[in-house]
C-alpha positions in Angstrom: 59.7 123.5 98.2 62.2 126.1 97.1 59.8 129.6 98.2 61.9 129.8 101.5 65.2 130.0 99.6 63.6 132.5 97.2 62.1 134.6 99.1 65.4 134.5 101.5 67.3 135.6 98.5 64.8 138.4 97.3 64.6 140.0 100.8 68.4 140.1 100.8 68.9 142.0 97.5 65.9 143.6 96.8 65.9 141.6 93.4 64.6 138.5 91.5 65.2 135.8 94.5 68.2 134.1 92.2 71.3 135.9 90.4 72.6 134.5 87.3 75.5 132.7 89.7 73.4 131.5 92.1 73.3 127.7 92.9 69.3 128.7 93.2 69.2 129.8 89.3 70.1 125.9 88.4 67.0 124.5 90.5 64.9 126.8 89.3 65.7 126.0 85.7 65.9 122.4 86.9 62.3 122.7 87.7 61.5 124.4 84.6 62.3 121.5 82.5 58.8 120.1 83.9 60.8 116.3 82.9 58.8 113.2 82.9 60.4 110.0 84.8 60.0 108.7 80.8 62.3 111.3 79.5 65.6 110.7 79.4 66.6 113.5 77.4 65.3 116.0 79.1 66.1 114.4 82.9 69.6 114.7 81.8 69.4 118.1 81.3 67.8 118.5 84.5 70.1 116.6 86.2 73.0 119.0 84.6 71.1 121.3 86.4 70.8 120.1 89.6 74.6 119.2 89.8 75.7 122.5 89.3 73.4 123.5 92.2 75.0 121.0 94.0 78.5 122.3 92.8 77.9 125.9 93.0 76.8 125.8 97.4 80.1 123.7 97.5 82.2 125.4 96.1 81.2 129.0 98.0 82.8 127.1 100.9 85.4 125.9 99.2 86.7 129.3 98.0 85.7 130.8 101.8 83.5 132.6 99.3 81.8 135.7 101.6 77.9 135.6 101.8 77.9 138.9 100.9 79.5 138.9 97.6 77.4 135.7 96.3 74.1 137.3 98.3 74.6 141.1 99.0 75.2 143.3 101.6 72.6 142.0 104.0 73.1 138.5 103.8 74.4 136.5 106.3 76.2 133.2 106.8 72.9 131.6 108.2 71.3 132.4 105.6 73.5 131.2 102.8 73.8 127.8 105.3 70.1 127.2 104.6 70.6 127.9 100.6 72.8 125.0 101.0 70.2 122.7 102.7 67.7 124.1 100.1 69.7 122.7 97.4 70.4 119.2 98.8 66.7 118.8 100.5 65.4 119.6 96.7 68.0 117.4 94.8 67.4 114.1 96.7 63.9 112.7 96.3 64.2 114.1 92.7 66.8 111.5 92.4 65.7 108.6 94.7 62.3 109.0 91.9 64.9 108.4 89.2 66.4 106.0 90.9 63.1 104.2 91.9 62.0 104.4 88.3 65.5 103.5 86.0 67.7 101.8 88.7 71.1 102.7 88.1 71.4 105.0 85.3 73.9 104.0 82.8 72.8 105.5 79.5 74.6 108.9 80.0 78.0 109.5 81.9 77.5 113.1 82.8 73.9 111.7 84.1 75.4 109.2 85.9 77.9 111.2 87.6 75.6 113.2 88.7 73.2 111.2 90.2 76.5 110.0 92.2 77.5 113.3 93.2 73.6 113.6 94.7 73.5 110.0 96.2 77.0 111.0 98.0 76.1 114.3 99.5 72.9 113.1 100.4 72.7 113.9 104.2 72.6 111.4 106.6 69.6 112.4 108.6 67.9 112.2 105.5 68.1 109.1 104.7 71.5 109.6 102.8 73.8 106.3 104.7 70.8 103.9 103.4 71.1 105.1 100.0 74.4 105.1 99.8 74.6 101.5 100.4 71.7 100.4 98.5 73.4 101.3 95.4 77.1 100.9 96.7 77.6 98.1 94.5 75.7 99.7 91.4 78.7 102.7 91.4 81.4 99.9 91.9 80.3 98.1 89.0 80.2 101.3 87.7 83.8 102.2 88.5 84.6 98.6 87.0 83.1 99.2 83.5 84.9 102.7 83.4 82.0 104.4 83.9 82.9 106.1 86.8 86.4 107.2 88.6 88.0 105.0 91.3 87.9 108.3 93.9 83.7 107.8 93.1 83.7 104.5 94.2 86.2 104.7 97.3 84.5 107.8 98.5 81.1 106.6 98.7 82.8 103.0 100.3 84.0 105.3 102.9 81.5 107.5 104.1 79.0 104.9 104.4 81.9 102.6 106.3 82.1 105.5 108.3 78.6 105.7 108.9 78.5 102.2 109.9 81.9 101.5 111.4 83.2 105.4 112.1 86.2 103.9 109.7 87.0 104.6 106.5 88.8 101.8 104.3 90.4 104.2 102.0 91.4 106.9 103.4 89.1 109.7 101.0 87.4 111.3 103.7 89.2 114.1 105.6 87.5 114.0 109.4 90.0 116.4 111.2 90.4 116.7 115.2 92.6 119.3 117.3 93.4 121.2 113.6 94.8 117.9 112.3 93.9 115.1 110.2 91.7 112.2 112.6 94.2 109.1 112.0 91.9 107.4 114.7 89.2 107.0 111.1 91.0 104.1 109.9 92.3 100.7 111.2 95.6 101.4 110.4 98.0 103.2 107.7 98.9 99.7 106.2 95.4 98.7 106.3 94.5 101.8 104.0 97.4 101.6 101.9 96.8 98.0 100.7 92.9 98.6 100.4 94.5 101.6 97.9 96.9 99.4 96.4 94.4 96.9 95.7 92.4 99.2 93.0 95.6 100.7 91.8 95.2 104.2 92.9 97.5 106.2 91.6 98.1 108.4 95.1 99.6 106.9 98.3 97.7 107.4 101.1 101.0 108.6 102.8 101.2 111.3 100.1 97.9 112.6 101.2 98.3 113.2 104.4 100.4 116.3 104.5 97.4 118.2 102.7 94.9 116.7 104.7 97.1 118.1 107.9 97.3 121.5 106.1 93.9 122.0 105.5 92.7 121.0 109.2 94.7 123.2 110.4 94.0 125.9 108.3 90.2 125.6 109.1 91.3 125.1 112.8 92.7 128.6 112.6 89.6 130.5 111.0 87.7 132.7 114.2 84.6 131.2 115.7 
């Protein structure tokens, strides 16, 4: 149910619960569509939807984008926290439906990379690790046909090795500890570097890790 989020957003600014930016717009329209499991036309239009949802809560935290110039004056960080959760709680069974109902969905790439982008950020508590591996080797075949990009394969590998391991095989994942980049999340450099070698990604792992120091530390550094 998205009345919560609404009704969050409409008490902060006085105004229609979603702005034309907000991630909430997207799932409203989403829900709009009214789309039949049948319909594959219109669920990739919903699904367009729904990933820019996904995108837009993202990428507020990305940019260190202040609550109060996505949500006005009286919003708080809280608050846009559970706009977040809104978005993902709402996305997922839509998708485990489509899922349920199509399998793997092949017929559209901009479907199918969104579905992905869902399955991915799917959280944990919510059933997310389970997913993730249930159609694990779905996206790699995926990634094999071209269909999807080796970083969509090796990042849903390593989160759910993570999940089940707390090790990541190649190196996507960013887990930082005392404003640096974890090193203790994988078996080893080499280890990493030949599991990247072996699907001929184009970036070292070695190359990587002076951003992933940067950006630790930079969030290490932010008050509270």
């Amino acid at each position: 149910m998205l009345a919560p989020a609404f009704l969050v957003l409409a008490l902060m600014t006085g105004q229609d619960a979603a702005s034309p930016t907000s991630p909430l717009t997207n799932l409203r329209a989403a829900h709009a569509l009214a789309c039949s499991l049948e319909d594959r036309d219109c669920l990739v239009q919903e699904l367009g939807l729904r990933r820019a949802a996904d995108q837009g809560v993202r990428q507020d935290a990305l940019l260190n984008l202040d609550c109060h110039a996505r949500y006005g004056a009286a919003a708080t960080p809280e608050q846009c926290q559970t706009i977040w959760t809104e978005v993902d709680t709402d996305n997922l069974p839509r998708v485990k439906a489509i899922l349920d109902r199509h399998g793997w969905p092949t017929w559209a790439p901009q479907f199918q990379e969104a579905v992905w982008l869902i399955v991915q950020h799917a959280p944990d508590e919510d059933g997310g690790t389970a997913l993730r591996e249930r159609w694990l080797p779905d996206v790699r075949a995926a990634y094999q046909r071209g269909e999807l990009s080796a970083f969509d394969y090796t990042a849903m590998a390593d989160r759910v090795s993570m999940a089940r391991t707390g090790l990541q095989i190649y190196g996507t994942h960013r887990p930082c500890r005392d404003g640096a980049f974890d090193r203790s999340s994988v078996e080893s450099a080499e280890a990493v570097e030949a599991a990247r070698a072996e699907l001929r990604l184009d970036i070292r792992w070695s190359e990587l890790l002076p951003f992933y120091d940067q950006k630790c530390a930079a969030e290490a550094s932010i008050p509270g």
